[in-house]
N, C-alpha and C positions, 0 to 999 in steps of 0.2 A: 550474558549469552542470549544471542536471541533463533528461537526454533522456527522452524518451516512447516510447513502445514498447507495442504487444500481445506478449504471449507467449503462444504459445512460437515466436515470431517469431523468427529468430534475427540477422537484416543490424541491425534497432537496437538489442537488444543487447551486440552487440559494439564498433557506436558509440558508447554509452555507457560500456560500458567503459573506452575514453579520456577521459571526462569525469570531474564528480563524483558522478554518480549518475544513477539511473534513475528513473521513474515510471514501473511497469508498468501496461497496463494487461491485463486477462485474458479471454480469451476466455469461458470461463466463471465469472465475475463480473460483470457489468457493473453500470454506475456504480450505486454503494450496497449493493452486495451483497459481503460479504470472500470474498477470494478463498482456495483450499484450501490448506491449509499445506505439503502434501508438493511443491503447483505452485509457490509461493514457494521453499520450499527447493533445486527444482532450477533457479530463475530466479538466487537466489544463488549456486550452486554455477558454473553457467555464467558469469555476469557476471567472477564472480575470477577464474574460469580465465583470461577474455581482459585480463584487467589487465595493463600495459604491465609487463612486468621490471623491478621493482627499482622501482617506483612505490608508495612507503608511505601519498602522498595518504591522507586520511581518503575513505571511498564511503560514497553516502547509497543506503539503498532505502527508497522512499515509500510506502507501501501504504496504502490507503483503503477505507473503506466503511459501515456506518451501526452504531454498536453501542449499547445499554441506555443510558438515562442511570442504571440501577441500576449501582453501582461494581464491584459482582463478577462480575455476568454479563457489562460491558465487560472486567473484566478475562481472563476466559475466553476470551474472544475474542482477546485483543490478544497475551499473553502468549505464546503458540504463537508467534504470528509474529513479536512481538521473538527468542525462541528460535532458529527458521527465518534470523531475519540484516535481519530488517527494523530498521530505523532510525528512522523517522518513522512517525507516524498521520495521516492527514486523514480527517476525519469527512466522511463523504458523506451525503446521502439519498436514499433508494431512490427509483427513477425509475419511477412504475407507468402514469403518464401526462402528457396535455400539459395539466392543470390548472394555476393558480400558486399554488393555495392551499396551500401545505405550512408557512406561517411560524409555524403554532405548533408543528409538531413540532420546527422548528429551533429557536425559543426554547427551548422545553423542554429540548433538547439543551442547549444554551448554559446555560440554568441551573445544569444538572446541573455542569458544568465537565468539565477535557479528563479521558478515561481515564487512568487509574495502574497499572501494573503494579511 
């Protein structure tokens, strides 16, 4: 089960903690925008701390946000925060308004296929 959370929020967390993972979400990133790696890496650094003793569980961190369907400049982006301790990618897109027209950028995403690091 993996929990939700703002950070640098610290009561979810820590609830997380006890589960399988987290999906942060960042106060300064919001949806579609990656969030800074050194606030990843202290959102890692926290989360293990609170890991129950002697719990080897696999932990997931989620991290999301919108990158290049060019494969290097995704990969720029993604790389640091696999580095940082992230585990998962979701592709987001940036939310600039309450238009619905965004489906060809998503396509075009989708094209391109998932980032590779």
């Amino acid at each position: 089960m993996w929990i939700g959370g703002f950070w640098p929020r610290r009561p979810p967390m820590r609830r997380a903690a006890r589960w399988d993972g987290v999906v942060p979400l960042f106060e300064t990133a919001r949806h579609g925008h990656v969030p800074d790696v050194a606030e990843v890496r202290d959102l890692v650094g926290y989360v293990r701390k609170h890991r129950p003793a002697g719990d080897e569980r696999p932990f997931e961190f989620v991290l999301g946000g919108a990158t290049s369907p060019d494969a290097a400049k995704a990969r720029d982006v993604i790389a640091p925060l696999r580095d940082a301790g992230a585990t998962w990618w979701d592709e987001r897109q940036i939310q600039a308004g309450p238009g619905p027209d965004r489906l060809s950028s998503v396509l075009r995403r989708v094209e391109a296929g998932p980032p590779e690091v």
